[in-house]
mmCIF file of the N, C-alpha and C atoms, coordinates in Angstrom:
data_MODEL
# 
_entry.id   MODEL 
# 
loop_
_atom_site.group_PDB 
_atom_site.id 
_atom_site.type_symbol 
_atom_site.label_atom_id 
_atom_site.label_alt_id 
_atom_site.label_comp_id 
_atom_site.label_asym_id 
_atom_site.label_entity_id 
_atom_site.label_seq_id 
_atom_site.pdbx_PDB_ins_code 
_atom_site.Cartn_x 
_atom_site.Cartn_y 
_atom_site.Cartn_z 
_atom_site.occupancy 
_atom_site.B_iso_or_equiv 
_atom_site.pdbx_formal_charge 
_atom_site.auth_seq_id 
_atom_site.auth_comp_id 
_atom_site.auth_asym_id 
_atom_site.auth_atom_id 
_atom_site.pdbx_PDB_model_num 
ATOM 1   N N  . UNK A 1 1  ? -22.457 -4.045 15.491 1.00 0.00 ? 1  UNK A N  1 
ATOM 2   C CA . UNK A 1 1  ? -22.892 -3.132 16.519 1.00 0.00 ? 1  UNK A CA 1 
ATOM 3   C C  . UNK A 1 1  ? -21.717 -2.856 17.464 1.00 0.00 ? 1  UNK A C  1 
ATOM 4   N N  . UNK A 1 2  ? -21.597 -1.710 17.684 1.00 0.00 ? 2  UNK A N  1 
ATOM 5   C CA . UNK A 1 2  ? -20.352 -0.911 18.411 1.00 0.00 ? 2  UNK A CA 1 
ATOM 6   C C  . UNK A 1 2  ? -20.250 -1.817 20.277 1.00 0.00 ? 2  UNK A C  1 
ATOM 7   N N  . UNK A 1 3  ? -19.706 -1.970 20.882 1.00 0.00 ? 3  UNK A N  1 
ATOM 8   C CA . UNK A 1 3  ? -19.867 -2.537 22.145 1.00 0.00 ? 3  UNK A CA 1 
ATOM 9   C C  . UNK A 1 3  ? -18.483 -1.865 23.006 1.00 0.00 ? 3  UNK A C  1 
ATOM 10  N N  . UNK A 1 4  ? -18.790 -1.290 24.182 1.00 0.00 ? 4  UNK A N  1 
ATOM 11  C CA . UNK A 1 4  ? -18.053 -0.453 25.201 1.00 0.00 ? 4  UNK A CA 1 
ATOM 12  C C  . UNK A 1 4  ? -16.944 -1.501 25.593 1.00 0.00 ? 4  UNK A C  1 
ATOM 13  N N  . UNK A 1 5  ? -15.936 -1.514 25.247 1.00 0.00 ? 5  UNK A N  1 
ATOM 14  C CA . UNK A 1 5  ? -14.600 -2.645 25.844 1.00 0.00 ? 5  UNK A CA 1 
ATOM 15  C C  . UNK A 1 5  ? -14.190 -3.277 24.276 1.00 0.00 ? 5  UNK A C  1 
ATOM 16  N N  . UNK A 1 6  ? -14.503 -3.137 23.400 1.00 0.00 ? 6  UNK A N  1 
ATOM 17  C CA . UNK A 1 6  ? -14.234 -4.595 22.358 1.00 0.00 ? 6  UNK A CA 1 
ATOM 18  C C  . UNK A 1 6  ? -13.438 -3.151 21.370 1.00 0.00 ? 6  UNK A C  1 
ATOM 19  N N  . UNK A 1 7  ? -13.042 -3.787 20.650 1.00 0.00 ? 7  UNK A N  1 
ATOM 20  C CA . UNK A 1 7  ? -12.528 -2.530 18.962 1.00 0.00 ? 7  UNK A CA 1 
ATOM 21  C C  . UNK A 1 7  ? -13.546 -2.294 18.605 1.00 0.00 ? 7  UNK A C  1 
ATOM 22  N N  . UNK A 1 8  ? -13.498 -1.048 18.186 1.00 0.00 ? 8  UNK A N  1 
ATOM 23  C CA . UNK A 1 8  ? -14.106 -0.678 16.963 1.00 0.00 ? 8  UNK A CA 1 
ATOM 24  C C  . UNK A 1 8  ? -15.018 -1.588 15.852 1.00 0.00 ? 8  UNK A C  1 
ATOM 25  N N  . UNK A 1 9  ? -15.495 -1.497 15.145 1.00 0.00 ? 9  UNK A N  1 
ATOM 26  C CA . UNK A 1 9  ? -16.013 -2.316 13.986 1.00 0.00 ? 9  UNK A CA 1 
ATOM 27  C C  . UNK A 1 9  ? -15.184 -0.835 12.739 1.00 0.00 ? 9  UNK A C  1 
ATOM 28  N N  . UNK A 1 10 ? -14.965 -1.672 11.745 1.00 0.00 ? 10 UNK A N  1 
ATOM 29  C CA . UNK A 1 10 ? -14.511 -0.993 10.662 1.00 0.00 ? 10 UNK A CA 1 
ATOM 30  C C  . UNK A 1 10 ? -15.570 0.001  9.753  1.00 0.00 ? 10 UNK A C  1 
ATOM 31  N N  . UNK A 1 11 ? -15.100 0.852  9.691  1.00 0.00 ? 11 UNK A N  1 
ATOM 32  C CA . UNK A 1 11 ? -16.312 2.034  9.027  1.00 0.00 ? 11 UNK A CA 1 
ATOM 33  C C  . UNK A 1 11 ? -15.681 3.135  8.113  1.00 0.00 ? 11 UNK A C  1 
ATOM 34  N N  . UNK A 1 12 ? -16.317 3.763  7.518  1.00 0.00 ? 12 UNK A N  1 
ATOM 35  C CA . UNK A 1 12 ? -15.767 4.387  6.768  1.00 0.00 ? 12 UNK A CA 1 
ATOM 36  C C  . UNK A 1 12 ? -16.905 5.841  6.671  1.00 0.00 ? 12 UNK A C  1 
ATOM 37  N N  . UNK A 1 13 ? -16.497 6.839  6.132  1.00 0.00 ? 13 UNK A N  1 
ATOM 38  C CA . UNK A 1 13 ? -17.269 8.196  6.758  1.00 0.00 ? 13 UNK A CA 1 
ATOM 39  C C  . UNK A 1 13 ? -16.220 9.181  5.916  1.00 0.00 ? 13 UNK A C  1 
ATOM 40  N N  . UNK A 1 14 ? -17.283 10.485 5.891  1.00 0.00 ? 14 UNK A N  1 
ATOM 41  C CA . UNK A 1 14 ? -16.700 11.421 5.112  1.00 0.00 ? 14 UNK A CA 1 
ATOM 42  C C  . UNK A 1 14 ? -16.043 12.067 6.529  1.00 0.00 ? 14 UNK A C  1 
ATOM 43  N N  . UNK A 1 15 ? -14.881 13.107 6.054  1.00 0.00 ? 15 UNK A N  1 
ATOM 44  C CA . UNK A 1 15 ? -14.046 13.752 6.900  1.00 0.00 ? 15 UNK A CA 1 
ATOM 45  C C  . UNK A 1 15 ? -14.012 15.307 6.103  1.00 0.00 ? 15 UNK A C  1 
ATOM 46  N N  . UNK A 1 16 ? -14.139 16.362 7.118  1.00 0.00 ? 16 UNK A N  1 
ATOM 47  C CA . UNK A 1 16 ? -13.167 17.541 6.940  1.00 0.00 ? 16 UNK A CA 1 
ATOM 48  C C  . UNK A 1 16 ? -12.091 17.887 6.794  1.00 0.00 ? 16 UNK A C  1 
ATOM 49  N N  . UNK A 1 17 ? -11.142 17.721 6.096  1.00 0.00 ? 17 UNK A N  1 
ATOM 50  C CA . UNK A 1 17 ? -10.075 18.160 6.216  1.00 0.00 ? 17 UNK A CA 1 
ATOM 51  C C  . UNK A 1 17 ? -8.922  18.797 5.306  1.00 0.00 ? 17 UNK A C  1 
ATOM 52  N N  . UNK A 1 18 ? -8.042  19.628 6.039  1.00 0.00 ? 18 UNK A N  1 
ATOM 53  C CA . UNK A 1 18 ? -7.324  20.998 5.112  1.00 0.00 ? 18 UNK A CA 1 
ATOM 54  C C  . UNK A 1 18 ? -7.946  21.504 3.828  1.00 0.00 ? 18 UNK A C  1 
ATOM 55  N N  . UNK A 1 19 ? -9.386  21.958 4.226  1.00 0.00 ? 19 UNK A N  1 
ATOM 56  C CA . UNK A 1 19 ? -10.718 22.481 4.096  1.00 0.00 ? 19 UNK A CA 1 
ATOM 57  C C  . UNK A 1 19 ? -11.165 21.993 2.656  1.00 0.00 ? 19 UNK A C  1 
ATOM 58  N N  . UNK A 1 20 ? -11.106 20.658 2.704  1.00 0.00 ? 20 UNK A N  1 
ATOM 59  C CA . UNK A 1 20 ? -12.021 19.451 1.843  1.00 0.00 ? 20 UNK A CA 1 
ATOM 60  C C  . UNK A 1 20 ? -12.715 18.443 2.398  1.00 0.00 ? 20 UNK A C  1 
ATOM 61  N N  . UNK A 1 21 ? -13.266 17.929 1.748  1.00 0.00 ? 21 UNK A N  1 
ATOM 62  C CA . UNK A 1 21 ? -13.974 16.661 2.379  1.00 0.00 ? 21 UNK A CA 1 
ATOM 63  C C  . UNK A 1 21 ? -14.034 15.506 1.499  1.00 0.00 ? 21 UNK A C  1 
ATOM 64  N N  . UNK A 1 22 ? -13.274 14.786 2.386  1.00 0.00 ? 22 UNK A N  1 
ATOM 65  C CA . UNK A 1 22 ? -12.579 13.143 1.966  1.00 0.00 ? 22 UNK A CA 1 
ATOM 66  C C  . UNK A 1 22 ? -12.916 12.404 2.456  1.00 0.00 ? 22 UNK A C  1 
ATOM 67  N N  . UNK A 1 23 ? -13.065 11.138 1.992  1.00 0.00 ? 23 UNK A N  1 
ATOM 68  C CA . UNK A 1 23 ? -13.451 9.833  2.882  1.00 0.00 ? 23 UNK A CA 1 
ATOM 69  C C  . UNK A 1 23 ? -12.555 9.441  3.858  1.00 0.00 ? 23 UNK A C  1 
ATOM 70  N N  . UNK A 1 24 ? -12.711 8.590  4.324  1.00 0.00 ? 24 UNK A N  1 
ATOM 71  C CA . UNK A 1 24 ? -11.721 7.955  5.407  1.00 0.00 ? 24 UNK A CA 1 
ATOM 72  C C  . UNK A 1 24 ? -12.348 7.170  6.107  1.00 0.00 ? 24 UNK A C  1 
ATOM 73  N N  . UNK A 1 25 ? -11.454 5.976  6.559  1.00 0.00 ? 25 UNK A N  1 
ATOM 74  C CA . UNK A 1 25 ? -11.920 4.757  7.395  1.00 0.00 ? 25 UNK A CA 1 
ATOM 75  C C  . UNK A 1 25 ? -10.988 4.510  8.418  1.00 0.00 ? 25 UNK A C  1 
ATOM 76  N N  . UNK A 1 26 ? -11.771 3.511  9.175  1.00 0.00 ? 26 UNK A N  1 
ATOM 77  C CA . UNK A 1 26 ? -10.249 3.457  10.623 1.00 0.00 ? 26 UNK A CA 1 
ATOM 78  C C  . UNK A 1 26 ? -9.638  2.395  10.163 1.00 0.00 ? 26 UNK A C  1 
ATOM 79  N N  . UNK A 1 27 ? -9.584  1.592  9.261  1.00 0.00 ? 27 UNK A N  1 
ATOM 80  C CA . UNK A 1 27 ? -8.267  1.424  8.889  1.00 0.00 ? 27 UNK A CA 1 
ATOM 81  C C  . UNK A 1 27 ? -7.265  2.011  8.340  1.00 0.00 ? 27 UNK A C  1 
ATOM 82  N N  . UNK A 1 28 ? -7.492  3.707  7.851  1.00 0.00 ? 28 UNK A N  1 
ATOM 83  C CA . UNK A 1 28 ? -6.443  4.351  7.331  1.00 0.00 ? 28 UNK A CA 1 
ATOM 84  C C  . UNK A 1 28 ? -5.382  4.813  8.316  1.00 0.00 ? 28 UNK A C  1 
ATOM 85  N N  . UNK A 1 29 ? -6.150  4.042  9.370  1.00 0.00 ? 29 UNK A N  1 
ATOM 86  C CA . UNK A 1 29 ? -5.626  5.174  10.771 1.00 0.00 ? 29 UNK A CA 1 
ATOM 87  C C  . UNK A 1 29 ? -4.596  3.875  11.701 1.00 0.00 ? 29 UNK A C  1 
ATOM 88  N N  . UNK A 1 30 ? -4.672  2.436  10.936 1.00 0.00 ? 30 UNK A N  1 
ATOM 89  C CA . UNK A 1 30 ? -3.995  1.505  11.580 1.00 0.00 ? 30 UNK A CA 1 
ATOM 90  C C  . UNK A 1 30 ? -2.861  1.633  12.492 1.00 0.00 ? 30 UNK A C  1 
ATOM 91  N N  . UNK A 1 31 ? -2.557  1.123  14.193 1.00 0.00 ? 31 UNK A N  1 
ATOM 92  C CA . UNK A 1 31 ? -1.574  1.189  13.823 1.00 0.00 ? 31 UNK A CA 1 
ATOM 93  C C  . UNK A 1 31 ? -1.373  2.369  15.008 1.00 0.00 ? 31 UNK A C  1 
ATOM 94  N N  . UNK A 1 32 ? -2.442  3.316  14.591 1.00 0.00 ? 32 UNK A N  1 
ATOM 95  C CA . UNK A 1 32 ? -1.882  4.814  15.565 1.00 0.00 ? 32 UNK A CA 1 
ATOM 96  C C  . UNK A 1 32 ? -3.379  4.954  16.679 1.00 0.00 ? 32 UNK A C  1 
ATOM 97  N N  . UNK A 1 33 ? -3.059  5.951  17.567 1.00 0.00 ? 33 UNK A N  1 
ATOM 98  C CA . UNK A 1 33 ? -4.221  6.193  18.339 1.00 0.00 ? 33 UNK A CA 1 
ATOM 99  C C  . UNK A 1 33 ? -5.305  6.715  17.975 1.00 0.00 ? 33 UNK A C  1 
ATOM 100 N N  . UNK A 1 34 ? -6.228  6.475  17.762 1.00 0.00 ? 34 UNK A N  1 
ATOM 101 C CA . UNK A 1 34 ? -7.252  7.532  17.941 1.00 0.00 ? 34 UNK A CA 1 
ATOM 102 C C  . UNK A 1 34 ? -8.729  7.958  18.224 1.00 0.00 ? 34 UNK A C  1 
ATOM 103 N N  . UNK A 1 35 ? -9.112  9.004  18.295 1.00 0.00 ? 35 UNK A N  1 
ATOM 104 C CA . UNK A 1 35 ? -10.261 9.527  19.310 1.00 0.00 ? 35 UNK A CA 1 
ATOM 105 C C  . UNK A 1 35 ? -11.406 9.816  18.491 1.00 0.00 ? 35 UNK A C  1 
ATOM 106 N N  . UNK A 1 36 ? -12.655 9.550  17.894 1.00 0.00 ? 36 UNK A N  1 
ATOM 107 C CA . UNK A 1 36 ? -13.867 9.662  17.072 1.00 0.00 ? 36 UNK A CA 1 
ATOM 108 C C  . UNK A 1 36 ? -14.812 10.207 18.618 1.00 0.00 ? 36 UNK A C  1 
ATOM 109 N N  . UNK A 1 37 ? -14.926 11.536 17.656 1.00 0.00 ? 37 UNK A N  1 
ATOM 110 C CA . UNK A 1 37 ? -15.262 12.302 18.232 1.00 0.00 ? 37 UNK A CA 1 
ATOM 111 C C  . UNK A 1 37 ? -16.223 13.057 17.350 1.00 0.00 ? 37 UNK A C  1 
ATOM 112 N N  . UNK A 1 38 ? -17.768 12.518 17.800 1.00 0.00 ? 38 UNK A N  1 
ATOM 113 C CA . UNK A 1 38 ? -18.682 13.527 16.822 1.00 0.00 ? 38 UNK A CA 1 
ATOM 114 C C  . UNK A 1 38 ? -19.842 14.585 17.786 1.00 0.00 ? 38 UNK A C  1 
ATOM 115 N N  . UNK A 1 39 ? -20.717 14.978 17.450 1.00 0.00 ? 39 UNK A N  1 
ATOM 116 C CA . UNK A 1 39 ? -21.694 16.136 17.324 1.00 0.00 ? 39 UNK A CA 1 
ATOM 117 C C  . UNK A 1 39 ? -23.026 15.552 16.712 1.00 0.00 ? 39 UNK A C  1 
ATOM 118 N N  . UNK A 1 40 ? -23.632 14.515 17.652 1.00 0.00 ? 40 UNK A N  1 
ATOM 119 C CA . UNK A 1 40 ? -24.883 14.319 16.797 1.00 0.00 ? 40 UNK A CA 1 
ATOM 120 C C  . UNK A 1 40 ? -25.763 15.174 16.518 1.00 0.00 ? 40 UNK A C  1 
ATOM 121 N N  . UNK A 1 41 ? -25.984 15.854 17.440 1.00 0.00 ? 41 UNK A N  1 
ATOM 122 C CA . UNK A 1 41 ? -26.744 16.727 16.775 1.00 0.00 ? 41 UNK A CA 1 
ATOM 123 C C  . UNK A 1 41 ? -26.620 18.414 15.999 1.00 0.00 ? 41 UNK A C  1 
ATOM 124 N N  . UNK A 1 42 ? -25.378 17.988 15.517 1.00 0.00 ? 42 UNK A N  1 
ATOM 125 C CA . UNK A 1 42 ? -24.537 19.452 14.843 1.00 0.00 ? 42 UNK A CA 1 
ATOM 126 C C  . UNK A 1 42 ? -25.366 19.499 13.345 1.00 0.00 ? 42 UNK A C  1 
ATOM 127 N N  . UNK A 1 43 ? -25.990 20.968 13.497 1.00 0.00 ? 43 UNK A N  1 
ATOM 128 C CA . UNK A 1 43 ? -26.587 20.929 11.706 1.00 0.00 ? 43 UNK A CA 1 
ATOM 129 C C  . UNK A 1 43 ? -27.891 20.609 11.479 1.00 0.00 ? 43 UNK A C  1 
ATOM 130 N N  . UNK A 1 44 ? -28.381 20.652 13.377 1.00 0.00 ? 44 UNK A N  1 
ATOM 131 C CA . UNK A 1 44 ? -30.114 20.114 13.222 1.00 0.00 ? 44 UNK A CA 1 
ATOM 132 C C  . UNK A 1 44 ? -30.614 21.131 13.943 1.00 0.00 ? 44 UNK A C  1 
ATOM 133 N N  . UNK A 1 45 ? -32.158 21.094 14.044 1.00 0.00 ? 45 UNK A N  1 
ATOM 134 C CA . UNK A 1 45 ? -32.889 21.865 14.680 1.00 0.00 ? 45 UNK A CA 1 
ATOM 135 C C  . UNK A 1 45 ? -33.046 21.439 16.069 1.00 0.00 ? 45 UNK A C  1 
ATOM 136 N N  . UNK A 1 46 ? -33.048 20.257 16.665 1.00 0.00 ? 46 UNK A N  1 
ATOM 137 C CA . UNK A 1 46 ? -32.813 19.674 17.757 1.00 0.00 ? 46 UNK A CA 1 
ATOM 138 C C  . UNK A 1 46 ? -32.340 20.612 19.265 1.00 0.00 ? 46 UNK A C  1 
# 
């Protein structure tokens, strides 16, 4: 379970990108900064 102050937990998730869709995990990302940034409710009726 995710907790505000601690790392990440390791995950893995499909991605968009240079208009495919690939897996990817934050360990591919070791190492460098970065920002997870989603849209829960992108793609719903909500």
């Amino acid at each position: 379970m995710p907790k505000v102050g601690k790392p990440a937990p390791e995950f893995t998730t499909m991605s968009y990108q240079n208009g495919d869709f690939e897996e990817v995990s934050l360990s591919d990302y070791e190492g460098q900064w970065k920002i997870v940034f989603f849209y829960p409710g992108d793609f719903t009726f909500v």
